[in-house]
C-alpha positions as a printed Julia matrix, in Angstrom:
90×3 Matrix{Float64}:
  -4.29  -24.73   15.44
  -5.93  -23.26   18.22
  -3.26  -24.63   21.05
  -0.87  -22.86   18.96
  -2.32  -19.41   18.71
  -2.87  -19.74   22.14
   0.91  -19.97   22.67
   2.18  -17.51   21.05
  -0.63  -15.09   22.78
   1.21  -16.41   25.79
   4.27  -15.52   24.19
   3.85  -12.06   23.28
   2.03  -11.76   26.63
   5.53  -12.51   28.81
   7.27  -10.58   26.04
   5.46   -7.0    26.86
   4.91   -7.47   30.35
   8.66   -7.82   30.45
   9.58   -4.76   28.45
  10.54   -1.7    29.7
   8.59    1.57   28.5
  11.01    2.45   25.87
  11.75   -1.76   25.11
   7.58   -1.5    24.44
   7.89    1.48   22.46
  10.77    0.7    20.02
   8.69   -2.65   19.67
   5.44   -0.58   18.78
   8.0     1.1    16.1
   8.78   -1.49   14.77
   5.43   -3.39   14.06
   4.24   -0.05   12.4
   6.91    0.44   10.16
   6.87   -3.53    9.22
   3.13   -3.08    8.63
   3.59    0.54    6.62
   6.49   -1.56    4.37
   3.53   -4.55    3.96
   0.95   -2.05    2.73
   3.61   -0.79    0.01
   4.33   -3.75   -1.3
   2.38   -6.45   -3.35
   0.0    -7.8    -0.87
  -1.09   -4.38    0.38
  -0.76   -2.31   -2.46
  -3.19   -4.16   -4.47
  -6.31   -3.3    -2.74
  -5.54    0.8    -3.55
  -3.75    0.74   -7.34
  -6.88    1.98   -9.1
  -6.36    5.47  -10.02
 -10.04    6.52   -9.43
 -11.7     7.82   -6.69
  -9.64   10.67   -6.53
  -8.76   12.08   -3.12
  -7.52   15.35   -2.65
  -6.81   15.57   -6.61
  -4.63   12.51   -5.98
  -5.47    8.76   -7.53
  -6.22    6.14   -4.8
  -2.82    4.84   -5.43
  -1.21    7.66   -4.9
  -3.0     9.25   -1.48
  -2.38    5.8    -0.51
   1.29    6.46   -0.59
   1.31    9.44    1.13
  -1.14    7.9     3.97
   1.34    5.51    4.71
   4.22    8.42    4.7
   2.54   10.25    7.06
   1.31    7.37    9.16
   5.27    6.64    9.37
   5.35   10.17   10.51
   3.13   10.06   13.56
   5.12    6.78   14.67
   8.67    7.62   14.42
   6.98   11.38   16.3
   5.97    9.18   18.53
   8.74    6.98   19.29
  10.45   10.62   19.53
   8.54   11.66   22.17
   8.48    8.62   24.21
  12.32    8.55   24.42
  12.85   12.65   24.7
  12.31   12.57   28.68
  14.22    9.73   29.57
  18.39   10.14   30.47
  20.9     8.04   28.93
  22.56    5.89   31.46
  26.54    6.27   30.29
């Protein structure tokens, strides 16, 4: 088990020093918005149904939804503003 995690560390290692700036940032994207979709679903959305405590007048469930809408937010803002200064190469 170990030998393995070691290789895909290795892996992922080659992978992003190989990326350019805007290959690493549409990658970053990406993760986010897989791991925003994976706290909406089943597995993640377990641990905040409850409808008490009550944040902001929402239920847990809820605010939880609209963390993850905003957290979506700040990464496709991001992903904006790492592409906005560089030229398109036609």
């Amino acid at each position: 088990m170990g030998e393995v995690s070691s290789m895909i560390i290795f892996a992922l290692k080659t992978l992003l020093q190989n990326m350019t700036k805007k290959g690493l940032s549409r990658w970053i994207f990406g993760v986010v918005m897989g791991l925003i979709t994976l706290f909406l679903i089943w597995p993640g959305y377990l641990l905040f149904s409850a409808a008490e405590p009550l944040i902001l007048g929402f239920p847990l469930s809820f605010a939880w939804v609209i963390f993850c809408t905003l957290l979506g937010f700040v990464a496709l803002l991001g992903l904006y503003l790492s592409d906005r200064g560089e030229t398109k190469d036609l």
